[in-house]
Every structure is written in C-alpha cells, then in structure tokens.
N, C-alpha and C positions, 0 to 999 in steps of 0.2 A: 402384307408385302410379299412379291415373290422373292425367289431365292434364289440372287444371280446365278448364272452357270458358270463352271470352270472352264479352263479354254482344255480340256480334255474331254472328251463326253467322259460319262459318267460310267458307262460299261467296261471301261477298262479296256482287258484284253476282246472284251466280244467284239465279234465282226461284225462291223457296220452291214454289211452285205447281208449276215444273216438275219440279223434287225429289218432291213428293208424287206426280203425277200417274205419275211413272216407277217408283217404287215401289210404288203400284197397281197398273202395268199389270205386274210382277213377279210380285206377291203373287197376281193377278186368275188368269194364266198358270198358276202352281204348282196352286193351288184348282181348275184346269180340269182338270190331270193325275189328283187324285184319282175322277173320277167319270165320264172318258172315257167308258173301256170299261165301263161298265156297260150301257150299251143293245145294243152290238155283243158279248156274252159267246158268245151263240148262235151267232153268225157264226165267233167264232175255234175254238169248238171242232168245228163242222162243219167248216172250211179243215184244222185240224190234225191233224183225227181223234183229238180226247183227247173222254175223260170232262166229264159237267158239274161233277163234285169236282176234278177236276183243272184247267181251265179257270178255277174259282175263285181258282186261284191269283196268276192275272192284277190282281186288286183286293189279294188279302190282299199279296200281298209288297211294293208301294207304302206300306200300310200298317204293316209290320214294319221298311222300310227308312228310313222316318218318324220310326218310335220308337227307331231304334237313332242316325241322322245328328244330329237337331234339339238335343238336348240337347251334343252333343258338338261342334259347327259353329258354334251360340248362345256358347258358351264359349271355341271358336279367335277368334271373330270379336273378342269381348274382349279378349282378349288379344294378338289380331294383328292387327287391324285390320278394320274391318264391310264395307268395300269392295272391296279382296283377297278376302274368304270370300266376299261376294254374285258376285264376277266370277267365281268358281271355279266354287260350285254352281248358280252359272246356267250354266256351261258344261259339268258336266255334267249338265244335264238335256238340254241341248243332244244330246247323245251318246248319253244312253239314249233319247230319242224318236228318230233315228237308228235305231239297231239296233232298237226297238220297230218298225217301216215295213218294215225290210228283215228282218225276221224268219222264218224258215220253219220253226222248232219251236217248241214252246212253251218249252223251257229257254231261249233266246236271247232270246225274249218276255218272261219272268220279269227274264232279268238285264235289260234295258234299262228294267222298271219299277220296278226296285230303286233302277236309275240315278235314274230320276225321283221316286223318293218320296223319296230326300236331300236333295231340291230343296226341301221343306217348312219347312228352318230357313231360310229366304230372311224368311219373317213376321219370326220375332223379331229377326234380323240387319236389315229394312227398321224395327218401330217405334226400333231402338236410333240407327241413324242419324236418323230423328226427332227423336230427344230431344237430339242435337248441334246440325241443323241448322232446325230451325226453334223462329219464336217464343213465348217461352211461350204468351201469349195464342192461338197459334195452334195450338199443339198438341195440345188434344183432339180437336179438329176433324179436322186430319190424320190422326192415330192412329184415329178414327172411319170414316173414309175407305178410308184399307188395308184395316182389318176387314170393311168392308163391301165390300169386291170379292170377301170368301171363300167366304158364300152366293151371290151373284152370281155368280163364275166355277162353282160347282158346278151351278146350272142354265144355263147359259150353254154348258156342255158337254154335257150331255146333249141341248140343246135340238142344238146346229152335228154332234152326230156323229149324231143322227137325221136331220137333213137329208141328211149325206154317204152317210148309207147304207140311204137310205128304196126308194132306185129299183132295177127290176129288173138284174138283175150288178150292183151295187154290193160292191166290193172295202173290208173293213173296215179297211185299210191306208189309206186313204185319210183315216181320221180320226187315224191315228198321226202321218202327213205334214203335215197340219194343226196339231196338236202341236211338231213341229219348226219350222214356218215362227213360231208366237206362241213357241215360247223362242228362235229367233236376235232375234228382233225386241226379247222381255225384256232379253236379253242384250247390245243394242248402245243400247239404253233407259237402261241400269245406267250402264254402261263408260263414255259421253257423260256422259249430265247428273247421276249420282251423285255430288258431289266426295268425295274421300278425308277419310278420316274422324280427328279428332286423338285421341282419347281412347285409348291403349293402354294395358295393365297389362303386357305381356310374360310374362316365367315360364314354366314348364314346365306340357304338358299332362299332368295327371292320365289319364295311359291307366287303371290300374287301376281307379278310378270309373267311366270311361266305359265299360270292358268290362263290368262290374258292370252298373251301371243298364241298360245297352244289352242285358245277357242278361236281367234283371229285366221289363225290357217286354215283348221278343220274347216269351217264354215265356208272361206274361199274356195280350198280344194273339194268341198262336197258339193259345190254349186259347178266348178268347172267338169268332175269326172261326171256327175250325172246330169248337166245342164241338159244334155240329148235325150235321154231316155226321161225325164217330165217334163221337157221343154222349156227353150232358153227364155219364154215372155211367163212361165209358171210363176206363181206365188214364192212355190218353193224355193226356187231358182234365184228369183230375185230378193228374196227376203236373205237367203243365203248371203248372197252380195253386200245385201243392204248389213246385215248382221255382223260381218266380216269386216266392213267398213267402221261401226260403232266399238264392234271389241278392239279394232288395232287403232282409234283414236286414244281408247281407256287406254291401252297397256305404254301407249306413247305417253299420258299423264301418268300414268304409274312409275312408270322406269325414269322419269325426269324430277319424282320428288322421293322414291328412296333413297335410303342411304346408301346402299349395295344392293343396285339393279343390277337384274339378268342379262340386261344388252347396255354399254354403256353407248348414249345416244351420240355424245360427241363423236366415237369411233366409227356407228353405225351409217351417221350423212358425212364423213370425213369421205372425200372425192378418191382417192383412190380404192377404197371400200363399197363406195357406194356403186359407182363403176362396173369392178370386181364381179360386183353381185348382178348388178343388168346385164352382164356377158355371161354368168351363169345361168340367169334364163332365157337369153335367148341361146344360147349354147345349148343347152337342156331341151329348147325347142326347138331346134333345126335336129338334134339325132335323134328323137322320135318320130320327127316330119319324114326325114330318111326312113326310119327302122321299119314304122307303120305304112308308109306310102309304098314303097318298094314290097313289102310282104303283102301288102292286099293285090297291090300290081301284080306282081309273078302267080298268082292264083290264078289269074283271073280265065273265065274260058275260053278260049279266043275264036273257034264257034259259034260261040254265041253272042261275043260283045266288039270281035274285030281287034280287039288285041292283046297282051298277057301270052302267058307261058303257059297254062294249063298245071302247074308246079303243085303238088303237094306241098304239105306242110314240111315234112322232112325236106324235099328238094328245095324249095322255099329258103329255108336255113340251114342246108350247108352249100348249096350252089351261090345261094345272091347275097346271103345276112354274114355270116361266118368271115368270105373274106375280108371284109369291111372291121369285122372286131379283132380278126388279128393284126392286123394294118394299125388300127388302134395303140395295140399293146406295142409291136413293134417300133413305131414311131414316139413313144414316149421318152426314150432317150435321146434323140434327135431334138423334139421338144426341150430336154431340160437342157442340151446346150447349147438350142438357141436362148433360152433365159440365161446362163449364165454366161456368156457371153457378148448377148445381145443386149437384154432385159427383157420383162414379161410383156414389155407394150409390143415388141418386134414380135414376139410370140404369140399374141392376139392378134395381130395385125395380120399374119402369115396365114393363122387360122382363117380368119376371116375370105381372103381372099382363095381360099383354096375349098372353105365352104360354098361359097358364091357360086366359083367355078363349076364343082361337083355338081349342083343344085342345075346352074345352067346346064349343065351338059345334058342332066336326065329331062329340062324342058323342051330341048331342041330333038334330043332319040332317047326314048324309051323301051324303042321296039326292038333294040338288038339286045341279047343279051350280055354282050359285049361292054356294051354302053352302060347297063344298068348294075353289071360289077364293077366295071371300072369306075363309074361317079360315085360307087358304094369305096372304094378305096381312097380315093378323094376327099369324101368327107368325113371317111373313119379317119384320115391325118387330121383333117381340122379340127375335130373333136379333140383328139390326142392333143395338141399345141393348144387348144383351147384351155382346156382342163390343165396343162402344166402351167400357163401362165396366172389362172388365180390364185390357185394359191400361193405364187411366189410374190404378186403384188398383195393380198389381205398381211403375210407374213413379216414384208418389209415396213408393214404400213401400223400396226400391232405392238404394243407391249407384248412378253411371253405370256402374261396372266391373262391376257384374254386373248390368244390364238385357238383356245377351242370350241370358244361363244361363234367367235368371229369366223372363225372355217364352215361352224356348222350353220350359222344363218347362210352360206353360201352354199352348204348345200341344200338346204332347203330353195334356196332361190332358182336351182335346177331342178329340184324337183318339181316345182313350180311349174318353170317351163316344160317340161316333160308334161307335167298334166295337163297346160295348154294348149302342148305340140296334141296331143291325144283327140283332146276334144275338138280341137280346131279339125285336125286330119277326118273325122269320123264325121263332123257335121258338114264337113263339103262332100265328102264323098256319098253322104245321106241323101245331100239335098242336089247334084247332081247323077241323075239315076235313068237311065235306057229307057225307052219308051219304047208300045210294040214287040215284048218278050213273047215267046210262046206262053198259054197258059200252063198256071201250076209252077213258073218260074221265079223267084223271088228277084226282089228288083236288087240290080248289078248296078254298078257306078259305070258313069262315062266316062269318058276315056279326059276330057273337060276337067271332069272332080283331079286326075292326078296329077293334068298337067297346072293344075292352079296352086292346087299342095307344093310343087315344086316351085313355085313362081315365090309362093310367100317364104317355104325354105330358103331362097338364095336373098329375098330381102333382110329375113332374120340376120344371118352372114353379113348382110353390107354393113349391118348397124351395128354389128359386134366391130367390125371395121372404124366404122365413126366413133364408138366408145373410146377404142382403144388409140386413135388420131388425136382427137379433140379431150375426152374424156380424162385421159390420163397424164396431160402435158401439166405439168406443175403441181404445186399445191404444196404445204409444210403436210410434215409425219403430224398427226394429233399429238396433243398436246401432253398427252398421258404416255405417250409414246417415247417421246422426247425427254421431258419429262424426269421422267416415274426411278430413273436412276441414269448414270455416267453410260455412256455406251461400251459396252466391253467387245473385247478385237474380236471376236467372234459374228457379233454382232455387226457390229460394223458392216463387215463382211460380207454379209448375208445383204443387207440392205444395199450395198453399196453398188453390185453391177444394174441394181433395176432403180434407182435415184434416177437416172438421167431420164429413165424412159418409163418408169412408172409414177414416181415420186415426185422428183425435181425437174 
C-alpha cells in the first residue's frame, strides 16, 4: 500500500522552485540525448567507415532502449522509490555518453546510446515526484514546465551539436562530450536538491510483463524506424508487425492473471488514460512531422528543385528549428494555467487547434521564410499545451502508486508517434522524388512529398482535437483510484479543476 501524503510536501523548507527547476534541467538533458546525433550522422559514418543504414542505427537504438527501460523504471520507481531510480538512471546516462566520446566503433557507439535512451524514464519518474512534492495549486504549472523543456531540449540540441561541429576538422566527439558534461551536471541537480521521495508500494517486479511489453515495443518500433530502409512489404518488416502484435497480446494475458502486474489493465483502457496516451502519439507525431519536414524543406536547393532555402545545417537550426523550441519552453506556463484553470481537456483542445492552424499555414506557404518560422512557433505552442495537458489528466485519473507506470506508458506512446512521425515523413518524401535531375544528382523530394507531410500533420492535430472533445467527456476515476484510500485535500485538489473537463 502507498503511503498517503502529508498536506505539506515533504521537503520542508526546500523550494518547490528548486525542485522543479532541477527536474527540468533533468528532463531538458534526457530530450537533448534523443536528437543529438542527428545533424552529426554523416560525420560518424564517415570517422567509422559504416554504411548510412547502419550509422542509422545510432538514433534507432536510443529509441528501442526507450521503449524497452521507461515503462519498467516508471514501475521500479514506484515501487522503490522515485529518487534512488532518478539517481541511477541519471547515472547511467552518465556512462553511456562516456563510452558514446570515447567510442571507436560503431557497436560501442550503439551500446552507450542504448545507455542513454534508459535515461528517458527520468520524465515519468520527475512528474511522479511532482505529484509528492509540490503544491496542488502549483502543480499544473510545474508538470507544464518539465513537459515543456522536451521540445525545447530537442532543438536545443540540434541547434549546440551544429555549432560544435560547424568548423573545419571539427571532431563529432565533441558533441558526445558535451552530452556528458549536461548529464553529470543532471545528475548532481538530482542527487542535491531532489529530496527522497515517501510514497513506496514495494512488492516484487513483474519481470515477465516487463519482458513482454519491452519485446512488444522493440519489435513494433524496429519494424517502424527501419520499415524504409528493408521495405515496408519485407519479411522483416512484416514479421516485425506480426511479432509485436503476438507479444502484446501475451503481455496483455500476462498482466491480467498476475498478482502484481507491471501495467495495471483496468487503469491502462480507463478513458481518460487511454485517451491521454492517443494524444501522446499523435502529439509525438505531428512535432516530428514539423521537426523533420521543415529541416529537409529549408535544405533543400532551390536551383535545382524550385523551392527551399539552400540553409545549412547550422542555419537550418537556429533560423527555422530553435525558434519553435523556445516558443515550446516558453509557453509551458501559459499551458499549465490553462489546466488549472481550465482543465487539461481545454488545454488539448487549444493544442489541437493551434496545431491544425500551424500545420495549415505551412500547406498553404512554405515558400516564405516567414511563414515557415512563424507555423514553426505555432506549433511549438501546440506541443507545449499538448504536453502540459497529459499529464495533468493521466494524474487526475491515477492512484499515487501507479503515476510512474502510467506517465511512462505515455511517454512511450510519444515516442511512438515520434517514430511514426519519422517514418511516415521519410517514406513520402522517398517516394515522392524530382524527375529529370542533372546527372550524378541524387534524387530530391518534390515539392508534393512536403506539402502532403503537412497535410497529414494538421490531421494528426484535428484528432488530438476529437480526442480531447469527445474522448475525454465523462467517465468515473478507476476504480483503484477511487478506491485504493479516502481522498486527502491535497488530492482532491489536484483532481478537481480537470473533473469537469477531463474526468467528469
């Protein structure tokens, strides 16, 4: 059983401010890990002499190590504690960006971003200690805040590893090391101003769910990041599919006849949860449909294909990408008070419509740059408001004991779409492609491939709309929720401006 909370948080004299702010700059760090090495891919596979299929694998296995850690770390942290599990997996992210700097093959490269992509349950394990340590009244705001350093650190690194390795001989090791210096600094951020956290449930971990679920991802996300590079009708591809399909039926028989399962099911198809999590990927999908669409656009050569900016990499991210993640960060407290004021459904709803917008704007002009920063600021708000409203409905909707299961199946369900958004974006733009290039020109997307990318982005948007209209009108808290003990004023609290609009 957890251990109710006191109506004081438990830090005492510490500042809630500092708490939050250290857990930003945590969550900010992790989000930077995802999206490093994407500017520097050319660089490592030129140092290491691999393929550009293989060199890929540098982003996908972050990604696969994500989906396999979050959900199973979210659940230790419950059960053992939120600030033991953040001091760990901050320490080893510590360790994989280490071995990622001193790396001289790409296997060794792989594993240290393996190391780093466990780092991801650091989100859910940071809003869980939230929900302990600061005040209701204050806590959409904060949970709005974390969320918003995750666009924010995702251009934040793109923009510091193009700087690091814009200049002639620049060594792409160099953005690895930079890497290591912001997780020791995470990590002594944590360990200082984090207090230990009282809520435990103890009990045994479900390994078999976790091995379950965790081959159930892999399997999906290995079949979406490389569905393009062996082809989406391949064996592999589909077997992937098929594979993914057969493990998440087991882990769904699994988690339904333990004693203490790793996801408890009732919570998992509970409507405001389930919800929750289909706006986290399509949410996850629409700002990489942004992130990637917009960065291949502003490349592109306009010489030769009639339109694009001719933009470097550097210019690329900090002219068009950048303002967009600060817009992000910024807006996350606007976000949390529309949740607390509003509810979290007003605050998807918002999102929604101002993703749409964004998304239109880039279908109707692309060609100004104007136009392709400003729908880039647009839809870094919608992200922003995006991101503050799930967790405030997974939260409201949640016993304390399982808010770090339940945060971190949400974020995997971004990351999800995120790997969706990726694949989806890269097999249109593959498969519409200029005809009649000069020879010796490798083939360039049409101009067709982006305005389509942005077509399906502002659909994603509508239906984060519909979720949050239709999806999240009524419904009782789970029953474990309700439940599980008396509700204490704090609580209450917390649940009570998002009832109307997420809950009740």
């Amino acid at each position: 059983m957890s251990t109710p909370s006191p109506a004081a948080p438990a830090s005492g004299q510490r500042s809630e401010t500092v708490v939050v702010l250290a857990l930003s700059l945590a969550a900010m760090v992790v989000s930077m890990m995802q999206t490093l090495p994407v500017p520097i891919l050319g660089l490592i596979r030129d140092d290491l002499g691999v393929s550009t299929a293989a060199v890929s694998w540098v982003t996908t296995a972050t990604l696969l190590s994500a989906a396999v850690f979050t959900p199973l770390l979210g659940r230790f942290g419950d059960q053992h504690g939120k600030k033991p599990t953040l001091v760990a997996v901050l320490g080893v992210m510590v360790a994989g960006s280490v071995l990622t700097a001193v790396a001289s093959s790409l296997p060794l490269l792989i594993v240290g971003r393996v190391l780093q992509g466990a780092a991801t349950a650091i989100f859910p394990l940071a809003l869980s200690v939230l929900r302990e340590e600061v005040r209701p009244q204050k806590l959409p705001g904060a949970m709005a805040l974390v969320s918003g350093t995750l666009a924010f650190g995702s251009g934040l690194a793109l923009v510091a590893t193009g700087l690091l390795t814009s200049g002639p001989g620049s060594d792409y090791r160099d953005a690895f090391w930079m890497a290591t210096g912001l997780a020791v600094l995470a990590l002594l951020a944590v360990a200082v101003l984090v207090p230990a956290t009282r809520t435990r449930t103890g009990g045994r971990t479900d390994v078999l769910g976790a091995l379950t679920l965790g081959a159930a991802l892999l399997l999906l996300l290995l079949a979406i990041s490389q569905g393009h590079e062996w082809g989406w009708a391949s064996g592999r591809t589909l077997g992937g599919f098929a594979g993914a399909a057969v493990m998440a039926a087991v882990w769904v028989v699994t988690e339904l006849k333990v004693h203490d399962p790793l996801v408890d099911m009732k919570m998992f198809v509970h409507r405001p949860v389930l919800m929750a999590n289909l706006s986290g990927l399509l949410v996850g999908f629409g700002m990489f449909a942004s992130f990637l669409g917009v960065s291949y656009l502003v490349q592109m050569p306009e010489a030769l294909t009639g339109y694009g900016f001719d933009a470097s990499i550097l210019r690329a991210s900090v002219e068009f990408l950048l303002p967009s993640a600060i817009v992000s960060l910024l807006a996350s407290p606007l976000g949390g008070r529309i949740v607390r004021r509003r509810g979290p459904r007003v605050a998807l709803g918002t999102a929604a419509v101002l993703g749409a917008l964004g998304f239109a704007w880039l279908v109707v002009d692309h060609g100004h740059a104007f136009s392709v920063i400003g729908s880039g600021l647009v839809v870094g708000a919608a992200v922003s408001f995006g991101y503050a409203a799930m967790p405030a409905v997974i939260m409201s909707s949640v016993p304390p004991h399982q808010s770090g299961i339940a945060n971190g199946i949400n974020s995997i369900s971004r990351s999800t779409g995120s790997a969706i958004g990726s694949a989806v974006v890269t097999t249109i733009l593959a498969s519409h492609t200029i005809g009649h290039l000069p020879a010796g020109i490798p083939p360039l997307p049409a101009e067709s491939g982006f305005t389509l990318t942005f077509v399906i982005g502002a659909v994603a948007f509508a239906l984060v709309g519909v979720i949050g209209w239709l999806g999240l009108r009524g419904g009782p808290r789970p029953a474990g929720a309700a439940a599980e003990r008396p509700a204490e004023p704090e609580e209450a609290a917390v649940a009570e401006p998002s009832k109307a609009d997420a809950v009740g």
